[in-house]
VOGU-3710 file (C-alpha; in Angstrom, 3 decimals, decimal comma):
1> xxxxxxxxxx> -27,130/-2,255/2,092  -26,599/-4,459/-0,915  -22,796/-2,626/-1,902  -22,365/-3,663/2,013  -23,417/-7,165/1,346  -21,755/-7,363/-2,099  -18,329/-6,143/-0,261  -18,409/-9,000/2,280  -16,807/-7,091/4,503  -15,157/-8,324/7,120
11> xxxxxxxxxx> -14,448/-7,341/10,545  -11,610/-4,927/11,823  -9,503/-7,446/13,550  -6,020/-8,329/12,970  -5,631/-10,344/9,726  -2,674/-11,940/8,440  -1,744/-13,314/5,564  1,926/-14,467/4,135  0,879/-14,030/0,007  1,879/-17,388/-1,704
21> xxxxxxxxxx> 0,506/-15,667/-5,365  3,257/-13,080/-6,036  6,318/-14,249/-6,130  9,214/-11,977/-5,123  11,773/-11,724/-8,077  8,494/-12,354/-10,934  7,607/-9,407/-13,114  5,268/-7,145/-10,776  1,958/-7,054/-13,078  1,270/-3,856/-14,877
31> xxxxxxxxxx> -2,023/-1,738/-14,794  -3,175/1,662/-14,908  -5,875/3,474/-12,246  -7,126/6,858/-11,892  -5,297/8,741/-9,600  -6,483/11,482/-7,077  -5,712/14,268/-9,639  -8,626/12,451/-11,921  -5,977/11,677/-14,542  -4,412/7,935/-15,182
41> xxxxxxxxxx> -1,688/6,555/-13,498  0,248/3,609/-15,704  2,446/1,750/-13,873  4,342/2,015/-17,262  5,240/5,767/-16,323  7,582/4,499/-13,261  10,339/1,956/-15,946  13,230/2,322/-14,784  12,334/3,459/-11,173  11,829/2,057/-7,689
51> xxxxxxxxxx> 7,966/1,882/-6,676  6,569/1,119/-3,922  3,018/0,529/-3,813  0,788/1,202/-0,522  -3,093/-0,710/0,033  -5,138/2,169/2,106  -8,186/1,993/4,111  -8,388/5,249/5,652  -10,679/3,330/8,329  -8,453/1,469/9,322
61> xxxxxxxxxx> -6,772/1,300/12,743  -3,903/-0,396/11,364  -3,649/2,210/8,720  -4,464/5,092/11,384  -1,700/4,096/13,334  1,163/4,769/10,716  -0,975/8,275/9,638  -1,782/9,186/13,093  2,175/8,797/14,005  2,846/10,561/11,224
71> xxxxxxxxxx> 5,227/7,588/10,097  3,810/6,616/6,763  4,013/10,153/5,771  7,991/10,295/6,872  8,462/7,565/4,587  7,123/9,056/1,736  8,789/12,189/2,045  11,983/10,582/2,315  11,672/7,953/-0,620  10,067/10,022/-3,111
81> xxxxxxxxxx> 12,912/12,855/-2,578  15,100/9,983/-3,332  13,305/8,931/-6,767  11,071/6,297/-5,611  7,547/6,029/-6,861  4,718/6,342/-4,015  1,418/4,505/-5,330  -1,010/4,558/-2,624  -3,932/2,184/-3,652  -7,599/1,860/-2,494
91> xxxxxxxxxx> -8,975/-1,445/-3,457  -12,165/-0,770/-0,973  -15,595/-1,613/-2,746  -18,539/0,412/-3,157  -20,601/1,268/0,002  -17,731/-0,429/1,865  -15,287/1,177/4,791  -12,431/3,406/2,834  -14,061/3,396/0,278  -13,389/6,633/-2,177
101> xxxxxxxxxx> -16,142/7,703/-4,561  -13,907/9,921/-6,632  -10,204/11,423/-7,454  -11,418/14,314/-5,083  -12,255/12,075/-2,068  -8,819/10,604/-2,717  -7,398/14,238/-2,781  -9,324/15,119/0,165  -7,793/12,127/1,989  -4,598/13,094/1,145
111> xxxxxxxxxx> -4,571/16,842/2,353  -5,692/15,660/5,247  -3,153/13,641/6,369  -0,457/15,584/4,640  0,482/13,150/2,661  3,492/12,808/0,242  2,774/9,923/-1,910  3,485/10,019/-5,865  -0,326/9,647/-5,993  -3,677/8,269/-4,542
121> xxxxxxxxxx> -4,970/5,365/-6,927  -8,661/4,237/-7,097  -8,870/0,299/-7,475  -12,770/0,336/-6,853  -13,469/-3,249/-8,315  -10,582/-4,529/-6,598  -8,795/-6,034/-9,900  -5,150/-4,171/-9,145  -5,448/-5,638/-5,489  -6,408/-9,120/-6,548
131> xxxxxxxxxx> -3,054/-9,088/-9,175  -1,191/-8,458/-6,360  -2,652/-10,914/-3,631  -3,092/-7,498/-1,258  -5,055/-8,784/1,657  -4,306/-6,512/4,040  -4,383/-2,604/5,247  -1,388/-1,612/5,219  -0,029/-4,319/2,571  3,071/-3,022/0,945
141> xxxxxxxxxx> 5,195/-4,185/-2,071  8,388/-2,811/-3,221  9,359/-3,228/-7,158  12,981/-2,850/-8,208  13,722/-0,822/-11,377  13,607/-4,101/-13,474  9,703/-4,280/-12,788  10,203/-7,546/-10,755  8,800/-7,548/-6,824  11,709/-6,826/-4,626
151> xxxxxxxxxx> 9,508/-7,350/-1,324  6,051/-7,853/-0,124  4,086/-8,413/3,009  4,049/-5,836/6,335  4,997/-2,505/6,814  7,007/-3,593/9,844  7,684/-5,809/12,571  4,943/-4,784/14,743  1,369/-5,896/14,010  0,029/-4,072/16,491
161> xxxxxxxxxx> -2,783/-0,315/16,319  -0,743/1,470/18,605  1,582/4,081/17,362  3,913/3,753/19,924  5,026/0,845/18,899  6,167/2,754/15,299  9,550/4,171/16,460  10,679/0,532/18,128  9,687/-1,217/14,869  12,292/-2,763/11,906
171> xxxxxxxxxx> 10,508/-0,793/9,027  10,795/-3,567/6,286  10,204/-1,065/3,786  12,682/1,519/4,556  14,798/-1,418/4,773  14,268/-2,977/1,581  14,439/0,155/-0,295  18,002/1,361/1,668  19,418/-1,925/0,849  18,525/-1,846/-3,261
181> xxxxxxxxxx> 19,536/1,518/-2,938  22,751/0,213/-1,474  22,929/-2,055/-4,102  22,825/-4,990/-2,143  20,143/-7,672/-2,281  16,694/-7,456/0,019  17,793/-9,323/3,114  13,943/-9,905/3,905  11,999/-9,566/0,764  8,878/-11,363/2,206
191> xxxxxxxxxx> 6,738/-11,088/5,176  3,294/-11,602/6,699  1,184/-8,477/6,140  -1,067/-7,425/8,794  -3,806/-5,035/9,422  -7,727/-4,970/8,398  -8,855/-7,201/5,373  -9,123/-5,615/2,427  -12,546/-4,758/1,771  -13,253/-6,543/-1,995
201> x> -16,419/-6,378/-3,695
//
């Protein structure tokens, strides 16, 4: 009960937020976590690369709806056969709703969902989250290979839990990365996020 109290956890309804404290074209911040294979990750091993970096709560309806669909995982497949970088982060607290206790609950999570991410990152105290102003499951940023934030905010265009809505959504991911890839500049490099709060210590 006190981790739950500690967490101030919030409740599972739609949250928004449009993140004033990263600014899109600054240097994204660096830091290294332990991934799900129990060995670090340094976001110093992707110079040079496209990243994109993924908040989880596998609690989540918001974050259920792009696994359930099966879309989140499409998008990692595709991106990382490309090159790109897939950091999925857990910022959840301990004692608090997605909360993993170690690399093999991370693991576990993504076998499950047969997942394709670069890796599953554990961000327990919530300091790799708080760099990055996540607020929000699903939150997703995009980094260019010059380490600067190409795009932040929502997965896509629909801030809704229902997977239907995934195949009539603009992806602003997919979009962001297809465009850099392109070699043209992100058309929409920030949105509002959307989905459950983050749940901080």
């Amino acid at each position: 009960m006190k981790h739950l109290l500690l967490c101030a956890c919030l409740s599972l309804g739609l949250t928004t937020s449009a993140r004033a404290d990263l600014a899109v074209g600054a240097p994204a911040p660096g830091f290294t976590l332990t991934g799900d294979s129990g060995k670090p990750v340094s976001l110093a091993d992707s110079k040079g690369k496209l990243v994109v970096l993924e908040w989880v709560n596998a609690g989540c309806p918001f974050v259920h709806k792009q696994y359930d669909s099966r879309n989140m995982q499409k998008l990692q497949r595709k991106y990382t056969a490309k090159g790109v970088v897939w950091l999925t982060i857990a910022s959840s607290c301990e004692g608090s709703e997605g909360y993993f206790a170690s690399p093999a609950d991370a693991a576990a999570f993504k076998k499950s969902r047969h997942a394709a991410m670069t890796a599953v990152l554990l961000d327990p105290d919530g300091t790799v989250g708080h760099a990055y102003g996540a607020k929000t499951t699903p939150d997703m940023v995009v980094l260019a290979k010059d380490g600067t934030v190409a795009y932040e905010g929502a997965i896509d265009d629909k801030p809704s839990t229902d997977p239907a809505d995934v195949p009539i959504a603009h992806n602003y991911v997919a979009a962001a990365l297809d465009e850099i890839m392109a070699g043209k500049a992100v058309s929409v490099p920030q949105t509002r996020s959307y989905g459950c709060s983050v749940k901080y210590k």
